[in-house]
C-alpha positions as CSV (number, residue, x, y, z in Angstrom):
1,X,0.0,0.0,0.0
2,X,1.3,3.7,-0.7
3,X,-0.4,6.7,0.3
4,X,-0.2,10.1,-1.2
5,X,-1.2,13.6,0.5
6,X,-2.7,16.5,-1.4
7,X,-1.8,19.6,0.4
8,X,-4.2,22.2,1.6
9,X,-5.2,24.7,-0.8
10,X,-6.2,27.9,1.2
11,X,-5.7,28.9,5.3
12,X,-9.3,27.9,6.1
13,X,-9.7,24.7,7.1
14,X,-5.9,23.4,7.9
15,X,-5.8,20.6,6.6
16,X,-5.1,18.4,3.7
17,X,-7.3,18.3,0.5
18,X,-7.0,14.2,0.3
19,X,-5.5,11.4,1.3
20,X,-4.6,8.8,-1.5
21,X,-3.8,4.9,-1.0
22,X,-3.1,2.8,-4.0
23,X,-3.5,-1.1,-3.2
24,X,-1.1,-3.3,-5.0
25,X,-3.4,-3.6,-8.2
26,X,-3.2,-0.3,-8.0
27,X,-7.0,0.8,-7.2
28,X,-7.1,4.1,-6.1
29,X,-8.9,5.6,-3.3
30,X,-9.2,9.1,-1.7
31,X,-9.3,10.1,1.8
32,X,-11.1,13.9,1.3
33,X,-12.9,16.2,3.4
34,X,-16.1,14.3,3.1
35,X,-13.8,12.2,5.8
36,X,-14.6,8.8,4.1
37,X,-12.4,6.4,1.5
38,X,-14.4,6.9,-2.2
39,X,-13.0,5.1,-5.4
40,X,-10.2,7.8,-7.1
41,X,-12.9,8.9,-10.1
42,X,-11.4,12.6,-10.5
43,X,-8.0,13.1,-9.3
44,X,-7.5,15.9,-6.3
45,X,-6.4,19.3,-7.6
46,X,-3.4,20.6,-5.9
47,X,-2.3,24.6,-5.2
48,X,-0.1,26.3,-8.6
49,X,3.4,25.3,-8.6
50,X,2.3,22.4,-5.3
51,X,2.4,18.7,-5.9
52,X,1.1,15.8,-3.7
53,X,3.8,13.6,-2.0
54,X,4.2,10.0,-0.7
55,X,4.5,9.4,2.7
56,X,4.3,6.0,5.0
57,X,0.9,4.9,6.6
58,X,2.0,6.6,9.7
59,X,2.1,10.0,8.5
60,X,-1.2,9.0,6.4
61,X,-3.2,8.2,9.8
62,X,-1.8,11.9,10.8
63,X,-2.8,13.8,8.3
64,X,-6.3,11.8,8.4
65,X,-6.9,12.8,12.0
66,X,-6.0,16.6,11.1
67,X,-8.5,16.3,8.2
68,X,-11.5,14.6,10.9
69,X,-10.2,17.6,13.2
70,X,-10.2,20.8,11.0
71,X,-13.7,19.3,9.0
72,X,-15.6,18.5,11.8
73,X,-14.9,22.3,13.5
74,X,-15.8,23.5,10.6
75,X,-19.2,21.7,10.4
76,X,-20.3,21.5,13.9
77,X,-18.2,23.8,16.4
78,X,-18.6,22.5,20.3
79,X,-22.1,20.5,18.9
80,X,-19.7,18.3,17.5
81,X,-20.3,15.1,19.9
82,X,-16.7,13.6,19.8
83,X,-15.0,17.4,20.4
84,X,-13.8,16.2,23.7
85,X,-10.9,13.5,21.7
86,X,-10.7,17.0,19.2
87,X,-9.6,19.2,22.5
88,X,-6.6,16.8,22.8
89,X,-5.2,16.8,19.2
90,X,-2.5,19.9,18.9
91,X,-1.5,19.1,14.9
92,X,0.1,16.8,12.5
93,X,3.9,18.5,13.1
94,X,4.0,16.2,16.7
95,X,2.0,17.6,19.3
96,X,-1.0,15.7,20.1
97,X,-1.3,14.6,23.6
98,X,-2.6,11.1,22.7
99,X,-3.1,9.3,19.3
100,X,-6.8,9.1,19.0
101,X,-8.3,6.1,16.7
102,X,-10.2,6.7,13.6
103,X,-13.6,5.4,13.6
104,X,-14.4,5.0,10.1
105,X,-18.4,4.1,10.5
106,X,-20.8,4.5,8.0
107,X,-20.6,8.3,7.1
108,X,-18.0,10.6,8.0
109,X,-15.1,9.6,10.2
110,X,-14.7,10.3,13.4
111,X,-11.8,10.2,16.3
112,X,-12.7,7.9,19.5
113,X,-10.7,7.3,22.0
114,X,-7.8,4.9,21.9
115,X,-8.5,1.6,23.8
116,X,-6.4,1.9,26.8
117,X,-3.5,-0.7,26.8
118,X,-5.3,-4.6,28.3
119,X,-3.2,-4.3,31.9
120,X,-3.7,-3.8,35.0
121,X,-1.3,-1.3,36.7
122,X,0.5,-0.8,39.8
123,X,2.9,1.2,41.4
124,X,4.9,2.0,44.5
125,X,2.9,3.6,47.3
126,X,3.4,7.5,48.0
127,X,7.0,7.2,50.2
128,X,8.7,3.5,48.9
129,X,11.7,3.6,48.8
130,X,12.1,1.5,46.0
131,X,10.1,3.1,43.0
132,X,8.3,-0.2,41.1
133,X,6.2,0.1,38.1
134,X,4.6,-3.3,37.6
135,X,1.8,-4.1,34.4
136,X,-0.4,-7.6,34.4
137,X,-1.9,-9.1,31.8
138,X,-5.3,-10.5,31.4
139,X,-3.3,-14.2,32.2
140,X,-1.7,-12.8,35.3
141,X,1.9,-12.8,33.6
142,X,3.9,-9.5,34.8
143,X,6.4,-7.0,33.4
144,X,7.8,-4.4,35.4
145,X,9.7,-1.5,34.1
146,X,13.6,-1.5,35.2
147,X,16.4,0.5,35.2
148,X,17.4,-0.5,32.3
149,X,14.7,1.4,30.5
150,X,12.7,-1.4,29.3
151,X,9.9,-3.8,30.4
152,X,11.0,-7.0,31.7
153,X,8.9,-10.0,32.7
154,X,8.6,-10.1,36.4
155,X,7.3,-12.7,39.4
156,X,6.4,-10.2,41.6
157,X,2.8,-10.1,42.3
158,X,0.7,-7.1,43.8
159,X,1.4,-6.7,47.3
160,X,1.1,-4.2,50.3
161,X,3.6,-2.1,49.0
162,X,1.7,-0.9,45.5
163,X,-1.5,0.8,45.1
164,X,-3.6,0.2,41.7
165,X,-3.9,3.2,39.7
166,X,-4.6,3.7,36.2
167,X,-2.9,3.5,33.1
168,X,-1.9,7.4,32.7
169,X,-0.7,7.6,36.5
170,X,1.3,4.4,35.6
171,X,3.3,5.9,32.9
172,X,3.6,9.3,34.6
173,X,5.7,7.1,37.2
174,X,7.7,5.4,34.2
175,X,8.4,9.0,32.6
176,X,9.6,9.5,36.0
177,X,11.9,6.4,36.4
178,X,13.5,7.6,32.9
179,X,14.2,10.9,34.4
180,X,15.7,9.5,37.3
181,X,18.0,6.7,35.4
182,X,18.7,9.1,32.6
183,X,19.9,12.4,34.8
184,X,22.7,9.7,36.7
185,X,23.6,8.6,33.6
186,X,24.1,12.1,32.1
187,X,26.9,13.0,35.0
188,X,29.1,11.0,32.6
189,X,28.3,12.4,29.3
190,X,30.3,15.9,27.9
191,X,28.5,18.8,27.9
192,X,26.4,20.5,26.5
193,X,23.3,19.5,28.6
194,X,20.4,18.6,26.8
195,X,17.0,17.6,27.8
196,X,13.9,16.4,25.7
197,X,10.8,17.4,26.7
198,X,7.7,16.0,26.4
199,X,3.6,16.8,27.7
200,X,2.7,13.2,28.6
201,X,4.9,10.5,30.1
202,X,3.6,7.7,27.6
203,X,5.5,10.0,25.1
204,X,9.0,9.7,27.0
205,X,9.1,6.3,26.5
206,X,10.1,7.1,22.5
207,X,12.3,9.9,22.0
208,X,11.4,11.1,18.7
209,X,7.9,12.0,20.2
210,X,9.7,14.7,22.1
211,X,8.2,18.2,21.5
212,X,11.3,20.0,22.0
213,X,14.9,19.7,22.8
214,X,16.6,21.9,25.2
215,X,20.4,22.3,26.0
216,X,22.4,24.4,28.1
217,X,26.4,24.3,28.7
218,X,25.8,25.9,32.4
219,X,24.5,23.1,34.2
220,X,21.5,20.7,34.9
221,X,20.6,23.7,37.2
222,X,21.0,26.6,34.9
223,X,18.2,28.8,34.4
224,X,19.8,29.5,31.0
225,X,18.8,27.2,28.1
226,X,18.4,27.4,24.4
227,X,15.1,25.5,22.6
228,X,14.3,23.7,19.5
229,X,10.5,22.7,18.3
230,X,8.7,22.6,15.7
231,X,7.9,26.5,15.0
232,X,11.5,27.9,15.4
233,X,15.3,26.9,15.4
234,X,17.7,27.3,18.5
235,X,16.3,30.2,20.6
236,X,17.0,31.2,24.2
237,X,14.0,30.0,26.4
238,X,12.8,30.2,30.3
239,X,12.1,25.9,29.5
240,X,14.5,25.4,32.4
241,X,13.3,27.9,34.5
242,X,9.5,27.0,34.1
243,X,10.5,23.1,35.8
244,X,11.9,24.8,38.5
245,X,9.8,26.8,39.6
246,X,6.9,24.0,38.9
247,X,5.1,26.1,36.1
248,X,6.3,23.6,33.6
249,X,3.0,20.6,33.5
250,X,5.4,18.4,31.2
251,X,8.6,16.2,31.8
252,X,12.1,16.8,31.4
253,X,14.3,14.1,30.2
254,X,18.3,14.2,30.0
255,X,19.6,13.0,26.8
256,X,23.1,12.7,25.3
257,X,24.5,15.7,22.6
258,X,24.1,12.8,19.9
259,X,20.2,12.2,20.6
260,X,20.0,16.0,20.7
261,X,21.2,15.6,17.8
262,X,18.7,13.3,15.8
263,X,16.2,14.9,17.5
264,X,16.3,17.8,15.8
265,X,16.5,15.8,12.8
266,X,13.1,14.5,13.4
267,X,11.7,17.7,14.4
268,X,13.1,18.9,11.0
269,X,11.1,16.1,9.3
270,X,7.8,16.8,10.9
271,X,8.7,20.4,9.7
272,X,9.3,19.8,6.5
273,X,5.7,17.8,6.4
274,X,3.9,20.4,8.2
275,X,5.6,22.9,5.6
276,X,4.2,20.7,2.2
277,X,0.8,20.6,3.8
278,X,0.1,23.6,5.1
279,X,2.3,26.8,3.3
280,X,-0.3,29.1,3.0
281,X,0.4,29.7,6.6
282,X,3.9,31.0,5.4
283,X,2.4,33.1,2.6
Protein backbone atom coordinates (compact mmCIF):
# COMPACT_ATOMS: atom_id res chain seq x y z
CA UNK A 1 0.00 0.00 0.00
CA UNK A 2 1.33 3.71 -0.71
CA UNK A 3 -0.35 6.69 0.29
CA UNK A 4 -0.15 10.06 -1.20
CA UNK A 5 -1.17 13.62 0.47
CA UNK A 6 -2.68 16.52 -1.38
CA UNK A 7 -1.82 19.59 0.39
CA UNK A 8 -4.17 22.19 1.56
CA UNK A 9 -5.23 24.71 -0.78
CA UNK A 10 -6.22 27.89 1.23
CA UNK A 11 -5.75 28.93 5.29
CA UNK A 12 -9.34 27.87 6.12
CA UNK A 13 -9.72 24.73 7.05
CA UNK A 14 -5.94 23.44 7.94
CA UNK A 15 -5.77 20.62 6.57
CA UNK A 16 -5.05 18.38 3.65
CA UNK A 17 -7.32 18.31 0.51
CA UNK A 18 -7.02 14.16 0.34
CA UNK A 19 -5.47 11.37 1.26
CA UNK A 20 -4.65 8.75 -1.54
CA UNK A 21 -3.84 4.92 -0.95
CA UNK A 22 -3.13 2.85 -4.01
CA UNK A 23 -3.45 -1.06 -3.25
CA UNK A 24 -1.12 -3.28 -5.03
CA UNK A 25 -3.42 -3.64 -8.19
CA UNK A 26 -3.23 -0.25 -8.02
CA UNK A 27 -7.02 0.77 -7.16
CA UNK A 28 -7.09 4.08 -6.13
CA UNK A 29 -8.89 5.60 -3.25
CA UNK A 30 -9.15 9.06 -1.74
CA UNK A 31 -9.33 10.06 1.79
CA UNK A 32 -11.11 13.85 1.31
CA UNK A 33 -12.87 16.18 3.39
CA UNK A 34 -16.09 14.27 3.12
CA UNK A 35 -13.82 12.24 5.81
CA UNK A 36 -14.62 8.80 4.10
CA UNK A 37 -12.44 6.37 1.51
CA UNK A 38 -14.39 6.91 -2.22
CA UNK A 39 -12.97 5.13 -5.37
CA UNK A 40 -10.19 7.79 -7.07
CA UNK A 41 -12.89 8.91 -10.11
CA UNK A 42 -11.38 12.62 -10.50
CA UNK A 43 -8.03 13.07 -9.31
CA UNK A 44 -7.48 15.91 -6.35
CA UNK A 45 -6.42 19.32 -7.62
CA UNK A 46 -3.37 20.58 -5.93
CA UNK A 47 -2.31 24.65 -5.25
CA UNK A 48 -0.15 26.34 -8.65
CA UNK A 49 3.38 25.32 -8.61
CA UNK A 50 2.32 22.42 -5.29
CA UNK A 51 2.35 18.75 -5.94
CA UNK A 52 1.12 15.79 -3.69
CA UNK A 53 3.80 13.61 -2.03
CA UNK A 54 4.23 9.98 -0.71
CA UNK A 55 4.46 9.45 2.75
CA UNK A 56 4.27 6.05 4.97
CA UNK A 57 0.87 4.87 6.65
CA UNK A 58 2.03 6.56 9.71
CA UNK A 59 2.13 9.98 8.49
CA UNK A 60 -1.20 8.95 6.45
CA UNK A 61 -3.23 8.21 9.80
CA UNK A 62 -1.83 11.93 10.82
CA UNK A 63 -2.76 13.81 8.27
CA UNK A 64 -6.31 11.83 8.37
CA UNK A 65 -6.86 12.79 12.02
CA UNK A 66 -6.02 16.61 11.11
CA UNK A 67 -8.52 16.34 8.23
CA UNK A 68 -11.52 14.58 10.87
CA UNK A 69 -10.22 17.57 13.21
CA UNK A 70 -10.19 20.82 11.04
CA UNK A 71 -13.66 19.30 9.03
CA UNK A 72 -15.56 18.46 11.76
CA UNK A 73 -14.88 22.29 13.48
CA UNK A 74 -15.83 23.48 10.56
CA UNK A 75 -19.17 21.70 10.37
CA UNK A 76 -20.28 21.54 13.87
CA UNK A 77 -18.22 23.83 16.43
CA UNK A 78 -18.62 22.48 20.32
CA UNK A 79 -22.08 20.51 18.92
CA UNK A 80 -19.70 18.34 17.48
CA UNK A 81 -20.29 15.15 19.87
CA UNK A 82 -16.68 13.58 19.77
CA UNK A 83 -14.96 17.39 20.41
CA UNK A 84 -13.76 16.18 23.67
CA UNK A 85 -10.86 13.49 21.70
CA UNK A 86 -10.73 16.96 19.24
CA UNK A 87 -9.63 19.23 22.51
CA UNK A 88 -6.61 16.84 22.83
CA UNK A 89 -5.21 16.82 19.16
CA UNK A 90 -2.52 19.92 18.87
CA UNK A 91 -1.52 19.05 14.90
CA UNK A 92 0.06 16.85 12.49
CA UNK A 93 3.92 18.51 13.08
CA UNK A 94 3.96 16.19 16.72
CA UNK A 95 2.00 17.61 19.32
CA UNK A 96 -1.01 15.75 20.06
CA UNK A 97 -1.29 14.58 23.57
CA UNK A 98 -2.59 11.08 22.70
CA UNK A 99 -3.08 9.27 19.30
CA UNK A 100 -6.78 9.07 19.01
CA UNK A 101 -8.34 6.09 16.73
CA UNK A 102 -10.22 6.73 13.62
CA UNK A 103 -13.60 5.39 13.60
CA UNK A 104 -14.42 4.99 10.11
CA UNK A 105 -18.42 4.09 10.47
CA UNK A 106 -20.78 4.49 7.99
CA UNK A 107 -20.62 8.32 7.13
CA UNK A 108 -17.97 10.57 8.03
CA UNK A 109 -15.13 9.64 10.19
CA UNK A 110 -14.73 10.33 13.44
CA UNK A 111 -11.75 10.20 16.33
CA UNK A 112 -12.71 7.93 19.48
CA UNK A 113 -10.74 7.34 22.02
CA UNK A 114 -7.80 4.92 21.95
CA UNK A 115 -8.52 1.55 23.83
CA UNK A 116 -6.44 1.93 26.77
CA UNK A 117 -3.48 -0.75 26.77
CA UNK A 118 -5.35 -4.61 28.27
CA UNK A 119 -3.21 -4.33 31.94
CA UNK A 120 -3.68 -3.83 34.95
CA UNK A 121 -1.28 -1.33 36.68
CA UNK A 122 0.50 -0.80 39.78
CA UNK A 123 2.86 1.19 41.43
CA UNK A 124 4.89 1.96 44.48
CA UNK A 125 2.89 3.63 47.25
CA UNK A 126 3.37 7.53 48.01
CA UNK A 127 7.00 7.22 50.22
CA UNK A 128 8.69 3.53 48.94
CA UNK A 129 11.72 3.56 48.84
CA UNK A 130 12.13 1.47 46.03
CA UNK A 131 10.13 3.14 42.96
CA UNK A 132 8.35 -0.16 41.15
CA UNK A 133 6.24 0.12 38.13
CA UNK A 134 4.59 -3.31 37.57
CA UNK A 135 1.84 -4.09 34.43
CA UNK A 136 -0.40 -7.56 34.44
CA UNK A 137 -1.89 -9.06 31.81
CA UNK A 138 -5.32 -10.47 31.44
CA UNK A 139 -3.34 -14.15 32.16
CA UNK A 140 -1.68 -12.78 35.31
CA UNK A 141 1.90 -12.83 33.59
CA UNK A 142 3.92 -9.54 34.79
CA UNK A 143 6.37 -7.00 33.39
CA UNK A 144 7.83 -4.39 35.40
CA UNK A 145 9.67 -1.54 34.12
CA UNK A 146 13.60 -1.52 35.19
CA UNK A 147 16.37 0.52 35.24
CA UNK A 148 17.43 -0.51 32.28
CA UNK A 149 14.65 1.35 30.54
CA UNK A 150 12.68 -1.40 29.26
CA UNK A 151 9.86 -3.82 30.38
CA UNK A 152 11.05 -7.04 31.73
CA UNK A 153 8.91 -9.96 32.66
CA UNK A 154 8.57 -10.09 36.41
CA UNK A 155 7.25 -12.71 39.38
CA UNK A 156 6.39 -10.22 41.60
CA UNK A 157 2.79 -10.12 42.25
CA UNK A 158 0.65 -7.12 43.79
CA UNK A 159 1.38 -6.71 47.27
CA UNK A 160 1.07 -4.23 50.28
CA UNK A 161 3.60 -2.10 48.96
CA UNK A 162 1.71 -0.86 45.55
CA UNK A 163 -1.48 0.79 45.07
CA UNK A 164 -3.61 0.16 41.71
CA UNK A 165 -3.91 3.22 39.74
CA UNK A 166 -4.62 3.72 36.20
CA UNK A 167 -2.85 3.47 33.08
CA UNK A 168 -1.93 7.37 32.75
CA UNK A 169 -0.72 7.63 36.50
CA UNK A 170 1.31 4.38 35.56
CA UNK A 171 3.32 5.88 32.85
CA UNK A 172 3.60 9.28 34.55
CA UNK A 173 5.75 7.14 37.16
CA UNK A 174 7.70 5.36 34.17
CA UNK A 175 8.39 8.98 32.57
CA UNK A 176 9.61 9.53 36.04
CA UNK A 177 11.90 6.45 36.42
CA UNK A 178 13.50 7.57 32.86
CA UNK A 179 14.20 10.93 34.42
CA UNK A 180 15.70 9.53 37.30
CA UNK A 181 17.95 6.66 35.44
CA UNK A 182 18.75 9.07 32.62
CA UNK A 183 19.89 12.36 34.84
CA UNK A 184 22.67 9.75 36.66
CA UNK A 185 23.56 8.58 33.63
CA UNK A 186 24.12 12.13 32.05
CA UNK A 187 26.94 12.98 35.00
CA UNK A 188 29.14 11.00 32.57
CA UNK A 189 28.30 12.42 29.30
CA UNK A 190 30.30 15.93 27.87
CA UNK A 191 28.49 18.78 27.92
CA UNK A 192 26.38 20.55 26.54
CA UNK A 193 23.33 19.48 28.63
CA UNK A 194 20.43 18.63 26.75
CA UNK A 195 17.04 17.57 27.77
CA UNK A 196 13.89 16.45 25.68
CA UNK A 197 10.85 17.39 26.71
CA UNK A 198 7.67 15.98 26.35
CA UNK A 199 3.62 16.84 27.65
CA UNK A 200 2.73 13.21 28.56
CA UNK A 201 4.87 10.53 30.14
CA UNK A 202 3.58 7.71 27.61
CA UNK A 203 5.45 9.96 25.10
CA UNK A 204 8.97 9.68 26.95
CA UNK A 205 9.08 6.32 26.48
CA UNK A 206 10.10 7.11 22.50
CA UNK A 207 12.31 9.94 22.02
CA UNK A 208 11.37 11.12 18.68
CA UNK A 209 7.94 12.04 20.16
CA UNK A 210 9.75 14.71 22.06
CA UNK A 211 8.24 18.21 21.47
CA UNK A 212 11.26 19.99 21.96
CA UNK A 213 14.91 19.70 22.81
CA UNK A 214 16.56 21.95 25.19
CA UNK A 215 20.39 22.27 26.05
CA UNK A 216 22.38 24.40 28.14
CA UNK A 217 26.44 24.35 28.72
CA UNK A 218 25.77 25.93 32.44
CA UNK A 219 24.47 23.09 34.24
CA UNK A 220 21.55 20.70 34.86
CA UNK A 221 20.65 23.66 37.24
CA UNK A 222 21.01 26.60 34.94
CA UNK A 223 18.23 28.82 34.36
CA UNK A 224 19.82 29.45 30.96
CA UNK A 225 18.80 27.24 28.07
CA UNK A 226 18.44 27.43 24.37
CA UNK A 227 15.05 25.45 22.58
CA UNK A 228 14.28 23.72 19.50
CA UNK A 229 10.54 22.74 18.26
CA UNK A 230 8.67 22.58 15.71
CA UNK A 231 7.94 26.49 14.96
CA UNK A 232 11.47 27.88 15.39
CA UNK A 233 15.33 26.89 15.37
CA UNK A 234 17.72 27.30 18.54
CA UNK A 235 16.28 30.19 20.63
CA UNK A 236 17.00 31.20 24.24
CA UNK A 237 13.97 29.97 26.37
CA UNK A 238 12.80 30.21 30.27
CA UNK A 239 12.10 25.94 29.46
CA UNK A 240 14.52 25.41 32.44
CA UNK A 241 13.25 27.92 34.46
CA UNK A 242 9.53 26.96 34.13
CA UNK A 243 10.53 23.12 35.75
CA UNK A 244 11.91 24.76 38.48
CA UNK A 245 9.83 26.75 39.59
CA UNK A 246 6.90 23.98 38.94
CA UNK A 247 5.07 26.08 36.14
CA UNK A 248 6.33 23.59 33.60
CA UNK A 249 3.00 20.64 33.50
CA UNK A 250 5.41 18.40 31.23
CA UNK A 251 8.62 16.18 31.84
CA UNK A 252 12.07 16.77 31.38
CA UNK A 253 14.26 14.07 30.24
CA UNK A 254 18.33 14.22 29.96
CA UNK A 255 19.60 13.01 26.75
CA UNK A 256 23.12 12.75 25.28
CA UNK A 257 24.47 15.68 22.57
CA UNK A 258 24.13 12.78 19.93
CA UNK A 259 20.24 12.19 20.56
CA UNK A 260 20.00 15.96 20.68
CA UNK A 261 21.22 15.64 17.77
CA UNK A 262 18.71 13.27 15.81
CA UNK A 263 16.15 14.92 17.47
CA UNK A 264 16.29 17.79 15.79
CA UNK A 265 16.47 15.76 12.75
CA UNK A 266 13.10 14.53 13.45
CA UNK A 267 11.74 17.73 14.42
CA UNK A 268 13.10 18.94 11.02
CA UNK A 269 11.11 16.12 9.27
CA UNK A 270 7.79 16.80 10.92
CA UNK A 271 8.69 20.37 9.69
CA UNK A 272 9.33 19.82 6.52
CA UNK A 273 5.72 17.82 6.39
CA UNK A 274 3.95 20.43 8.25
CA UNK A 275 5.62 22.95 5.56
CA UNK A 276 4.20 20.74 2.21
CA UNK A 277 0.78 20.63 3.80
CA UNK A 278 0.09 23.59 5.05
CA UNK A 279 2.31 26.77 3.34
CA UNK A 280 -0.25 29.11 3.02
CA UNK A 281 0.43 29.70 6.64
CA UNK A 282 3.91 30.95 5.43
CA UNK A 283 2.37 33.14 2.57
Amino acid sequence: MRYFVFPAEEREPLCPTAVVRVEDDGTEQAFTRELRWEPLSVRPQTPPGRDAWEVDSDWAEMFMIDMIVAMRRARYGDSDPSIRVHYDVDGVWGQRRTKPEIDLGDGEAVLVERAPAPFRWHVSKQGAREQIVLRVAPDGTGQQFTDDLHWTPSDRLPARDLEEVDERTALWRVAHVIERVRGAWSHNWPGPYCFAIFNQGRQALHLDDALHVVRTNAGHDSHLADSFGIGRDWHPATTLREFAMADHRGIKIPIAASEADHLVEVILRRREQWGRAYWTLGN
